[in-house]
N, CA and C atoms as a LAMMPS dump frame, in Angstrom:
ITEM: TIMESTEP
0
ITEM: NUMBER OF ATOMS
510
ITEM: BOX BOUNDS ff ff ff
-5.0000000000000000e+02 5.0000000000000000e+02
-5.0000000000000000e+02 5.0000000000000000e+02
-5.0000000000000000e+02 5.0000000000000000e+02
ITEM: ATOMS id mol type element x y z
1 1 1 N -101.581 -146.388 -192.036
2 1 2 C -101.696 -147.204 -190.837
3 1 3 C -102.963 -148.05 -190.948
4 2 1 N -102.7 -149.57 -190.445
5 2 2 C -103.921 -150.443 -190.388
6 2 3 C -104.276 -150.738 -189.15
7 3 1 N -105.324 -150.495 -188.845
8 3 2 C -105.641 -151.333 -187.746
9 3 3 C -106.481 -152.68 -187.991
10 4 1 N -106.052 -153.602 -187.249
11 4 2 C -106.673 -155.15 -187.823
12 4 3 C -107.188 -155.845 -185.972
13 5 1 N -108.746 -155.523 -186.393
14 5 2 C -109.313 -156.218 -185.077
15 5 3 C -109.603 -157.025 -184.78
16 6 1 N -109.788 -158.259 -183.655
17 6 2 C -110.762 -159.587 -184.093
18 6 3 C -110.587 -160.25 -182.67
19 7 1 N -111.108 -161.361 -182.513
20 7 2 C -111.589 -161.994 -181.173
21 7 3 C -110.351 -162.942 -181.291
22 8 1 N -109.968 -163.807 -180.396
23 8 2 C -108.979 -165.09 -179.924
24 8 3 C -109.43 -165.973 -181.286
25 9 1 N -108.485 -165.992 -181.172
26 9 2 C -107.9 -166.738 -182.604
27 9 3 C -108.793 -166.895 -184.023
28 10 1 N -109.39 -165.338 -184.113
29 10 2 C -110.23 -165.049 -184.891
30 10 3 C -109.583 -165.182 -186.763
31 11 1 N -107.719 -165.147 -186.203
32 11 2 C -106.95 -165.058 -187.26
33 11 3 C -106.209 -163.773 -187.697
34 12 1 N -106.473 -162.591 -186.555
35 12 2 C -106.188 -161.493 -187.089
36 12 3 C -104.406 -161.19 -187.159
37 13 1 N -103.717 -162.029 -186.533
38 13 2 C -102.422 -161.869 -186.333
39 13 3 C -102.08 -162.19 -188.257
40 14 1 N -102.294 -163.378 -188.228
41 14 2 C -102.066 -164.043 -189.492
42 14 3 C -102.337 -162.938 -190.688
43 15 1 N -103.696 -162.699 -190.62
44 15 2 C -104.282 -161.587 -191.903
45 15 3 C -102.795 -160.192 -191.775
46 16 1 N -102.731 -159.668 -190.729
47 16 2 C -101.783 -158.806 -190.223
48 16 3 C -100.408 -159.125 -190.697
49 17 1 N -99.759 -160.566 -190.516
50 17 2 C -98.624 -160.799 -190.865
51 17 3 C -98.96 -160.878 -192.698
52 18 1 N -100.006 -161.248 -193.287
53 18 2 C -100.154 -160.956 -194.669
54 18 3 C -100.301 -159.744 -195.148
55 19 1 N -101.143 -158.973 -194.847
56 19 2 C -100.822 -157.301 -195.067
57 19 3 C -99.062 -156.896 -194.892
58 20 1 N -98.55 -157.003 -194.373
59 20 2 C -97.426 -156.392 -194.078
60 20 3 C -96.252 -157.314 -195.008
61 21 1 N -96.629 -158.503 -195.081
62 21 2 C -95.416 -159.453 -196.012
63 21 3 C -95.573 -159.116 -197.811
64 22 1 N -96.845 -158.484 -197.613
65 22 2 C -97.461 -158.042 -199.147
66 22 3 C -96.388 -157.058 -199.795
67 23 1 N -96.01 -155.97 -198.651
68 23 2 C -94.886 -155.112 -198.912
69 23 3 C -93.244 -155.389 -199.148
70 24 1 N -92.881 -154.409 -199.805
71 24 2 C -91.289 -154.934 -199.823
72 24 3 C -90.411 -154.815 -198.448
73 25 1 N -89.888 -156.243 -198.112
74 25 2 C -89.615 -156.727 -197.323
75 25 3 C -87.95 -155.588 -197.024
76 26 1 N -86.992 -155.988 -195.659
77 26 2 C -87.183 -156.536 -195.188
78 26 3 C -88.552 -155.741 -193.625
79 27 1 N -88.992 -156.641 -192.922
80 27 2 C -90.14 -156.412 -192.119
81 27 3 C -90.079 -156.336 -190.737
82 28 1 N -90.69 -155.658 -190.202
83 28 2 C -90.077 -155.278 -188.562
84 28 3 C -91.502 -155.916 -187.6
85 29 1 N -91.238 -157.284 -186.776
86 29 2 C -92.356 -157.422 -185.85
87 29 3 C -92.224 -156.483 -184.936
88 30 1 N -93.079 -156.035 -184.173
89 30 2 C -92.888 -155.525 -182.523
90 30 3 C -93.618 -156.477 -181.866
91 31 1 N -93.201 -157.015 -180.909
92 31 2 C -94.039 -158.235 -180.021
93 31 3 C -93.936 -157.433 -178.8
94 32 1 N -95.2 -157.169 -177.589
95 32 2 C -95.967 -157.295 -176.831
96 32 3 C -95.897 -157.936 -175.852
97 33 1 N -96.296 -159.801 -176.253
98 33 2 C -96.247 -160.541 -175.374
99 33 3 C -94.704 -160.741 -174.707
100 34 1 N -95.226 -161.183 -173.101
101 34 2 C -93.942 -161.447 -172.431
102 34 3 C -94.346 -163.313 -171.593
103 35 1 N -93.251 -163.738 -171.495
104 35 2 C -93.362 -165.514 -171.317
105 35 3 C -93.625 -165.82 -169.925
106 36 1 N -94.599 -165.511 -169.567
107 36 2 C -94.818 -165.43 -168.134
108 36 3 C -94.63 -167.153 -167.662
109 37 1 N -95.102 -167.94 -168.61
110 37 2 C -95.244 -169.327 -168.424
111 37 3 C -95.35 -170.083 -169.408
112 38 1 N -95.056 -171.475 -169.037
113 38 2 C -94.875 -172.446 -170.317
114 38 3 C -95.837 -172.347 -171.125
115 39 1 N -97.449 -171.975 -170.984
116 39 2 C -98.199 -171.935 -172.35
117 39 3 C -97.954 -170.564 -172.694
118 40 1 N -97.934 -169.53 -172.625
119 40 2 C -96.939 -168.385 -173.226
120 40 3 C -96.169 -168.485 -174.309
121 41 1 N -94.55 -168.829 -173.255
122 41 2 C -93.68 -169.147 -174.069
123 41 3 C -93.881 -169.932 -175.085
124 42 1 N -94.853 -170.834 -175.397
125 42 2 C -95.3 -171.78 -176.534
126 42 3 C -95.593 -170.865 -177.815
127 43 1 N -96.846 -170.101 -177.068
128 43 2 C -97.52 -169.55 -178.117
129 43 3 C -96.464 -168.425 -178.545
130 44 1 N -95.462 -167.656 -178.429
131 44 2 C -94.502 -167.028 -178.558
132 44 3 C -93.659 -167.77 -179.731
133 45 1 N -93.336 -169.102 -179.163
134 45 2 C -92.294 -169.936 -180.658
135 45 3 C -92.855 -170.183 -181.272
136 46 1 N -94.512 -170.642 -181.296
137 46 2 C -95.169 -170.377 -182.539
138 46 3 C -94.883 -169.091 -183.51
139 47 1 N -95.908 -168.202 -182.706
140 47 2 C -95.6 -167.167 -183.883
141 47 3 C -94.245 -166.853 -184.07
142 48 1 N -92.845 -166.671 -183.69
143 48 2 C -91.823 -166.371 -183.718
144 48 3 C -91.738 -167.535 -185.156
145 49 1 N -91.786 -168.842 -185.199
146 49 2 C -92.023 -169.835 -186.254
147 49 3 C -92.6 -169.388 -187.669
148 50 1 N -93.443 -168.925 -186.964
149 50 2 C -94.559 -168.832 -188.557
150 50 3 C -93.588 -167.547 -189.518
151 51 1 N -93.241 -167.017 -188.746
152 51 2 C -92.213 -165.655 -189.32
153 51 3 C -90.872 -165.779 -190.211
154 52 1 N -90.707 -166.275 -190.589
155 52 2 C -89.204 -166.922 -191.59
156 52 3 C -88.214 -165.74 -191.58
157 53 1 N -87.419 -165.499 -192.216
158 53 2 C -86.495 -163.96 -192.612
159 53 3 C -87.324 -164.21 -193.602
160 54 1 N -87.29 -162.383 -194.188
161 54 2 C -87.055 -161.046 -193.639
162 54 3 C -87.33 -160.586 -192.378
163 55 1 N -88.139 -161.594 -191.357
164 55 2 C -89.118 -160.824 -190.222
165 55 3 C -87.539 -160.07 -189.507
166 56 1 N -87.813 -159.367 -188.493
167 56 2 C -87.252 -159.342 -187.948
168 56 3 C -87.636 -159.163 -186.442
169 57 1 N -87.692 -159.687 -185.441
170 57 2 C -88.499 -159.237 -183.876
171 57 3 C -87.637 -158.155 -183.137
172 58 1 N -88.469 -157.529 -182.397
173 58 2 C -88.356 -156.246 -181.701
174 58 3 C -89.256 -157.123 -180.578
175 59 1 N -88.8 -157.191 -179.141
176 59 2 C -89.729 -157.216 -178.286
177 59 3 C -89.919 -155.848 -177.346
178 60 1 N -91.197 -155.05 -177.422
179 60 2 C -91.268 -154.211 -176.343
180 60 3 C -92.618 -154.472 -175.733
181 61 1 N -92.494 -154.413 -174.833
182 61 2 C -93.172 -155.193 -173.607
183 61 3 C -94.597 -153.715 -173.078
184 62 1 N -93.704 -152.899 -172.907
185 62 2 C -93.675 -152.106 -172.348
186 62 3 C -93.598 -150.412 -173.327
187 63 1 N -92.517 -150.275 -174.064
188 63 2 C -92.057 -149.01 -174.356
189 63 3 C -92.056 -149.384 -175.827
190 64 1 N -93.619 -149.408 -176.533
191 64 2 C -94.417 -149.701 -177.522
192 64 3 C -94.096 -148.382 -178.332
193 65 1 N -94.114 -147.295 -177.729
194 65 2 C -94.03 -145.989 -178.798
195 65 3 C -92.711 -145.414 -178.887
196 66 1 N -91.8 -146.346 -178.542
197 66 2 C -90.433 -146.018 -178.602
198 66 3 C -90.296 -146.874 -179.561
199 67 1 N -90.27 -148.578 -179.51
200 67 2 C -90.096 -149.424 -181.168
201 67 3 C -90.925 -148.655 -182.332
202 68 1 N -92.085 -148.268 -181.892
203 68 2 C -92.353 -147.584 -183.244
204 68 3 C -91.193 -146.8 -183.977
205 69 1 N -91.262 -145.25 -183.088
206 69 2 C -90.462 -144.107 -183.511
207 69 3 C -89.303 -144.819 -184.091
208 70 1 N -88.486 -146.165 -182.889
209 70 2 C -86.981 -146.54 -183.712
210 70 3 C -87.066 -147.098 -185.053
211 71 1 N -88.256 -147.639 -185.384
212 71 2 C -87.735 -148.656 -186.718
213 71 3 C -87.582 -148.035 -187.865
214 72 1 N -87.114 -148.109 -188.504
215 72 2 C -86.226 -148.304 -189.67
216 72 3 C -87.006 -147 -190.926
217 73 1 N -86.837 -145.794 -191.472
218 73 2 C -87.355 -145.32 -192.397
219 73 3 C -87.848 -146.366 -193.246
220 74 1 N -89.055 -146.176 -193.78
221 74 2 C -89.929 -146.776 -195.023
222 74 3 C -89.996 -148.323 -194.215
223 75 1 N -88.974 -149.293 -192.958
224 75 2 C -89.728 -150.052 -193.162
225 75 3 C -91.17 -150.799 -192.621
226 76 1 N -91.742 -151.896 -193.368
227 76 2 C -93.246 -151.966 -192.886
228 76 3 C -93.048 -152.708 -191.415
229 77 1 N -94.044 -152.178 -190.177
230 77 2 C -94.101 -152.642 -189.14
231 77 3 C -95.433 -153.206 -188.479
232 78 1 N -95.119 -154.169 -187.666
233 78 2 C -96.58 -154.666 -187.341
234 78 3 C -96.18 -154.638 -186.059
235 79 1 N -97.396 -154.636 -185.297
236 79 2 C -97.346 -154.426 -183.672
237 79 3 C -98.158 -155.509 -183.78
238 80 1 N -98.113 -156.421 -182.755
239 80 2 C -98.619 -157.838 -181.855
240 80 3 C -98.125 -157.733 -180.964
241 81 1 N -99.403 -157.525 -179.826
242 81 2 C -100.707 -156.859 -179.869
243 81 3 C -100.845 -155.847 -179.005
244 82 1 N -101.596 -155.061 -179.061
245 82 2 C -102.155 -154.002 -178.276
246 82 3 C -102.742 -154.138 -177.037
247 83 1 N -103.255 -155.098 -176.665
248 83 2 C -104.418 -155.716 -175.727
249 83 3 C -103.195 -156.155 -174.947
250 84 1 N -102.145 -156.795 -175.569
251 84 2 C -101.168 -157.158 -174.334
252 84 3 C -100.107 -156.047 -173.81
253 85 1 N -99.978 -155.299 -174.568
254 85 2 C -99.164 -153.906 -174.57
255 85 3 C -100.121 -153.188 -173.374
256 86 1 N -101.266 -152.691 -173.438
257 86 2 C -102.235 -152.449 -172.474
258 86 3 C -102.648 -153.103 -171.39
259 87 1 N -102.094 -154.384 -171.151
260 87 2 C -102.616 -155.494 -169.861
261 87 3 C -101.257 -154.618 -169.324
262 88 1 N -100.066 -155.355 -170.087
263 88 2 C -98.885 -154.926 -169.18
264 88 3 C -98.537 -153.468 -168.537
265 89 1 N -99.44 -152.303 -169.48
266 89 2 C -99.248 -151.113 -168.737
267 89 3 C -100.165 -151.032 -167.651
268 90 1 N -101.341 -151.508 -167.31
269 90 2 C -102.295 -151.576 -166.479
270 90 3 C -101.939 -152.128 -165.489
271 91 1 N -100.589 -153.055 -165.264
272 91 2 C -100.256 -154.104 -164.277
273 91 3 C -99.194 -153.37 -163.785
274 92 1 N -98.695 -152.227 -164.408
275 92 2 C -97.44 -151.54 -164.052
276 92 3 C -98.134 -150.582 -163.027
277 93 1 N -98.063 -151.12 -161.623
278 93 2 C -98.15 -149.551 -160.871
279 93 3 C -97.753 -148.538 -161.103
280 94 1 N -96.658 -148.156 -161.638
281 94 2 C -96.003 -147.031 -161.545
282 94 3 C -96.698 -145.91 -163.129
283 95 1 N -96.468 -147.019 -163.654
284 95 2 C -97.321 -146.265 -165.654
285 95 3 C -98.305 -145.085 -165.248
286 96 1 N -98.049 -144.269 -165.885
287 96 2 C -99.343 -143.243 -166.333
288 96 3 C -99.767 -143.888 -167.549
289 97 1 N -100.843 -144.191 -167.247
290 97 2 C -101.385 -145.23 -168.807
291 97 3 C -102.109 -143.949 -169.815
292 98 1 N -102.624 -142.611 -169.036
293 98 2 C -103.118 -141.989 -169.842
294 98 3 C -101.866 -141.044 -170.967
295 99 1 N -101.12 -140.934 -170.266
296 99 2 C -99.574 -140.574 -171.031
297 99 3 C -99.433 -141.3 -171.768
298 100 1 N -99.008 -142.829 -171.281
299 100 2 C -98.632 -144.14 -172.354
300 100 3 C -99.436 -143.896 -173.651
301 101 1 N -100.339 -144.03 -173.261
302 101 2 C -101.494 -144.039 -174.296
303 101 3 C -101.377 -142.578 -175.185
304 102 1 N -101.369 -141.434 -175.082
305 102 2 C -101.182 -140.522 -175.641
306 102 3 C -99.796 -140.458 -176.492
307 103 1 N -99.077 -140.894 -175.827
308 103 2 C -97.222 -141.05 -176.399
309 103 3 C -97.405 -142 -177.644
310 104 1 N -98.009 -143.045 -177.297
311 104 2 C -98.396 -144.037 -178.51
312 104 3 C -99.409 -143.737 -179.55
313 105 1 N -100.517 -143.225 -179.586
314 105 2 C -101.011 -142.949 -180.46
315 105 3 C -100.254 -141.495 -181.508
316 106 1 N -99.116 -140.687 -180.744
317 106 2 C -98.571 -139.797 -181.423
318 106 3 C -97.048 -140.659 -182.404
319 107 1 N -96.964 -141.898 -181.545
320 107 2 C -95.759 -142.113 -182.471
321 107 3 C -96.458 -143.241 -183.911
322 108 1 N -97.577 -143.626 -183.403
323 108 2 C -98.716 -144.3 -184.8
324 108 3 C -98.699 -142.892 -185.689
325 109 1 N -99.211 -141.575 -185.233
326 109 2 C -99.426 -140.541 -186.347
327 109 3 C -97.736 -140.209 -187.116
328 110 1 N -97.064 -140.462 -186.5
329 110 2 C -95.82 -140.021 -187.25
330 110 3 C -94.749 -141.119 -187.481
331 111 1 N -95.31 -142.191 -187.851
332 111 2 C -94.655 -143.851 -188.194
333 111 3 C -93.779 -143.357 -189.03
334 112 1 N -92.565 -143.691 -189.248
335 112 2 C -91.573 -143.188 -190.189
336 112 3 C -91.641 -144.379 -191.77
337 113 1 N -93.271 -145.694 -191.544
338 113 2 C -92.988 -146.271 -192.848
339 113 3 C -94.652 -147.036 -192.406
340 114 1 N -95.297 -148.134 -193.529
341 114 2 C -96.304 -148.787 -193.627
342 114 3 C -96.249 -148.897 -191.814
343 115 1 N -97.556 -149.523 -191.192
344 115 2 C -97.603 -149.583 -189.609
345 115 3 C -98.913 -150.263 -189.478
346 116 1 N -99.186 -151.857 -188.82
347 116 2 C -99.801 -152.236 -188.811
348 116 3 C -100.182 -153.306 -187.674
349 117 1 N -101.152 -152.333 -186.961
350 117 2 C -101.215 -152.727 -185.706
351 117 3 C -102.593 -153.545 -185.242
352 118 1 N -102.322 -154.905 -184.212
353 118 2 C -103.367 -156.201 -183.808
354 118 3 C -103.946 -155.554 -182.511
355 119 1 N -105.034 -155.858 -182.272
356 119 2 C -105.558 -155.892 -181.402
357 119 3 C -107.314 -156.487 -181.377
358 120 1 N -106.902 -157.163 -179.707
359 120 2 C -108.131 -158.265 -179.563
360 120 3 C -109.14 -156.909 -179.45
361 121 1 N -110.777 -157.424 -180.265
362 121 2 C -111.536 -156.75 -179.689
363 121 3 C -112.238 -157.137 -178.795
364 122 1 N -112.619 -156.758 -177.837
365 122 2 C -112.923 -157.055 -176.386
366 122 3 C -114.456 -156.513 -176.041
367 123 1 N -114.917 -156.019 -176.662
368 123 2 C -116.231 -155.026 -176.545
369 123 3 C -117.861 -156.117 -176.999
370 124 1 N -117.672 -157.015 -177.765
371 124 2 C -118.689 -157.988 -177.864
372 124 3 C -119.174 -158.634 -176.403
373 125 1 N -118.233 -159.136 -175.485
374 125 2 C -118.928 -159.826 -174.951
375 125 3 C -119.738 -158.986 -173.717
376 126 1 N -120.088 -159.975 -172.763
377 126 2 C -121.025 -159.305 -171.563
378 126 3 C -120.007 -158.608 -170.598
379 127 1 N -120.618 -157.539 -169.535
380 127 2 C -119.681 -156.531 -169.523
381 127 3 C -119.036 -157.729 -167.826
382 128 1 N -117.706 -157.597 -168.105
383 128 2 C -116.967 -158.45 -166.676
384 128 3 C -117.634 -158.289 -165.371
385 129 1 N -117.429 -159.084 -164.301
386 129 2 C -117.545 -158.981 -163.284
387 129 3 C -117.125 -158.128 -162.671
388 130 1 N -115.782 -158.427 -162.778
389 130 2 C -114.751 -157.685 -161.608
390 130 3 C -114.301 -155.842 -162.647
391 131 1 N -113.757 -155.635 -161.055
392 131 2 C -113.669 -153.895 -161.699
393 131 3 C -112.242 -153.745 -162.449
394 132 1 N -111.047 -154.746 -162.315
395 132 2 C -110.197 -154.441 -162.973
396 132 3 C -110.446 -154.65 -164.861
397 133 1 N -111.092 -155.989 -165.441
398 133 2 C -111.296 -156.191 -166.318
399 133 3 C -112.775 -155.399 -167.053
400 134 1 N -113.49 -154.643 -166.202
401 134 2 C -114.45 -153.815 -166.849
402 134 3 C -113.168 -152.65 -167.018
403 135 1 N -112.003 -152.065 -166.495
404 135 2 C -111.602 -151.229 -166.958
405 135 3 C -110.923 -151.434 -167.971
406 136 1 N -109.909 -152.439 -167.959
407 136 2 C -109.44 -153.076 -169.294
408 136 3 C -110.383 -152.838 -170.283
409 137 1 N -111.859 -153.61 -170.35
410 137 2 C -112.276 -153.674 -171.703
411 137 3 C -112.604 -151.991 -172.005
412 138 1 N -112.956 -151.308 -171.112
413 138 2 C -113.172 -149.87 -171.282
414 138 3 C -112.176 -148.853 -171.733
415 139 1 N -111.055 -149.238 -171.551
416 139 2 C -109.587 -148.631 -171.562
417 139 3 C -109.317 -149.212 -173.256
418 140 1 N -109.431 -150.483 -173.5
419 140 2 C -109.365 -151.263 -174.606
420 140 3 C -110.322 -150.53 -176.181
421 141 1 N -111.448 -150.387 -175.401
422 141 2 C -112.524 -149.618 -176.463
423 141 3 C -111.776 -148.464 -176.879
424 142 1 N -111.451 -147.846 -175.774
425 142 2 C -111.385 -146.212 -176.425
426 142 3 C -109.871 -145.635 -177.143
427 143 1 N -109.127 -147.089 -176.551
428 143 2 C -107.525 -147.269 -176.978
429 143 3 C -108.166 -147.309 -179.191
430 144 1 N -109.213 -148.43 -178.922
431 144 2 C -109.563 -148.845 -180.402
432 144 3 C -110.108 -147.527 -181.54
433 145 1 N -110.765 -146.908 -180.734
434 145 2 C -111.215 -145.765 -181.242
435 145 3 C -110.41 -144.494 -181.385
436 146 1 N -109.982 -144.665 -180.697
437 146 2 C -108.713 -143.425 -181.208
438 146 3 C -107.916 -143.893 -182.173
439 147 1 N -107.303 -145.045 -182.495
440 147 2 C -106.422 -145.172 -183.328
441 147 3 C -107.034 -145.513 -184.458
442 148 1 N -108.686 -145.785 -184.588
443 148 2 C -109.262 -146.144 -185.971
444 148 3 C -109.677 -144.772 -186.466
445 149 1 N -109.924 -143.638 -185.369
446 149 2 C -109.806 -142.838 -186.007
447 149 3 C -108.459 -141.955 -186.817
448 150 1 N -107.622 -142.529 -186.006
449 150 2 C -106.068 -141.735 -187.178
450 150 3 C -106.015 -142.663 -188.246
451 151 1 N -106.433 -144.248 -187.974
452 151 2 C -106.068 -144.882 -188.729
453 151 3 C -106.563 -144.805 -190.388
454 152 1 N -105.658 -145.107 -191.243
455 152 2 C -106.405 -145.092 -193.008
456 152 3 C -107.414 -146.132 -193.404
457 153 1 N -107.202 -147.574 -192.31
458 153 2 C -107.486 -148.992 -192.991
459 153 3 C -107.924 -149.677 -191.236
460 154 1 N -109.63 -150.275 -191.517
461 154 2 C -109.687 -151.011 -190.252
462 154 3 C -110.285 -152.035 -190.285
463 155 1 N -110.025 -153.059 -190.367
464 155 2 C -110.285 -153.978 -190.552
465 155 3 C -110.302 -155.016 -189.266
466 156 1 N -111.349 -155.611 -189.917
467 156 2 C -112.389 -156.867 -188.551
468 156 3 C -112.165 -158.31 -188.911
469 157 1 N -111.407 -158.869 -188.149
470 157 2 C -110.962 -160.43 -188.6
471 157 3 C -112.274 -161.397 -187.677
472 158 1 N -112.992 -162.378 -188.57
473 158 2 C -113.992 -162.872 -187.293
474 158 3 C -114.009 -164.612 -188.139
475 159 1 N -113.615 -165.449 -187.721
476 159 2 C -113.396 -166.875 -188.219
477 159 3 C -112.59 -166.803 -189.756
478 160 1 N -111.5 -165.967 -189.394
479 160 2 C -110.434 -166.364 -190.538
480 160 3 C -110.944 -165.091 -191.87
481 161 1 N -111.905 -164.475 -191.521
482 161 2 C -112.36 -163.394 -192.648
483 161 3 C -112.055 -162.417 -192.585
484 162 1 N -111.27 -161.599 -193.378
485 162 2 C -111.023 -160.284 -192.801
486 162 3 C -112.459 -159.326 -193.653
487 163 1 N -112.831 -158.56 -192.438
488 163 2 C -114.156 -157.607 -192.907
489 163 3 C -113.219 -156.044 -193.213
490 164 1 N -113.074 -155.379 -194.15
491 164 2 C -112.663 -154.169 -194.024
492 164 3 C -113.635 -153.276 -193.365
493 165 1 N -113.618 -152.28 -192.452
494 165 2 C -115.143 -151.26 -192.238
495 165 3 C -114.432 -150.03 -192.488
496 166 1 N -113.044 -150.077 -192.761
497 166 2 C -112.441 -148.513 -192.926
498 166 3 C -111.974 -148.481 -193.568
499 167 1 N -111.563 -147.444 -195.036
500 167 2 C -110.324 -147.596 -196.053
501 167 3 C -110.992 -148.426 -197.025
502 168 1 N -109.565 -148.566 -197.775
503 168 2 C -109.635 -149.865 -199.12
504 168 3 C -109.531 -150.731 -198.406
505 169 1 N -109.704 -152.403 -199.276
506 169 2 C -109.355 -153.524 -198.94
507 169 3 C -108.349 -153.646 -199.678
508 170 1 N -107.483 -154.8 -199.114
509 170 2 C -106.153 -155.173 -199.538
510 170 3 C -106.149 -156.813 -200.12
């Protein structure tokens, strides 16, 4: 399992879709984002674009550790992104996010093939104003730290560079 971290449009999706295309294809996205609105949906046919076949998309919005568990023996999977997988459980009244969160990091330990998961890091800047987004970035940190610790490979994307700090480099 990789984890691949980095700021808005630091490049980490891209580095992520190269780790995973490195492998023998065919390749399983899981997408996250949902099209709330026309700049959304944009950035959605982008990346959906940049993806040619073999990709194949999975959207779960929501039920992130269920596309894991389903995909495919041996094949390689990438999750885009975590940070939005986590907005949307945070926005769900009803979610036990501390469950969510536990359910998901158990179906990362038992990936049935390669697994390579994005997420914004959020922890650089100054701490938010408001109390919903200090919990986000707080919820966000410790989401990061748990999974770099199961994870084999962690890597820091920051202006198009990928920094490895965990594992081999690829």
């Amino acid at each position: 399992m990789t984890l691949v971290l980095g700021g808005a449009r630091s490049g980490k999706s891209a580095h992520a879709e190269w780790l995973v295309s490195a492998q023998a294809g065919p390749w399983l996205y899981v997408a996250t984002a949902q099209g709330w609105d026309d700049e959304m949906r944009e950035r959605i046919a982008l990346h959906r674009a940049r993806r040619p076949p073999p990709w194949e998309t999975v959207d779960a919005p929501r039920d992130l550790a269920g596309a894991i568990r389903r995909a495919p023996p041996g094949r390689p999977v990438l999750v885009d992104c975590l940070t939005l997988w986590l907005t949307n459980a945070m926005l769900d009244e009803e979610a036990d996010l501390a469950a969510e969160v536990a359910d998901l990091l158990a179906a990362c330990a038992a990936a049935p093939g390669p697994l390579v998961l994005v997420s914004n890091e959020v922890g650089f800047g100054i701490v938010p104003e408001n109390a919903l987004a200090r919990r986000f970035r707080d919820e966000a940190g410790r989401l990061h730290q748990r999974l770099a610790t199961l994870a084999d490979r962690v890597v820091l994307v920051v202006a198009g560079l990928p920094m490895t700090i965990k594992g081999e480099t690829q």
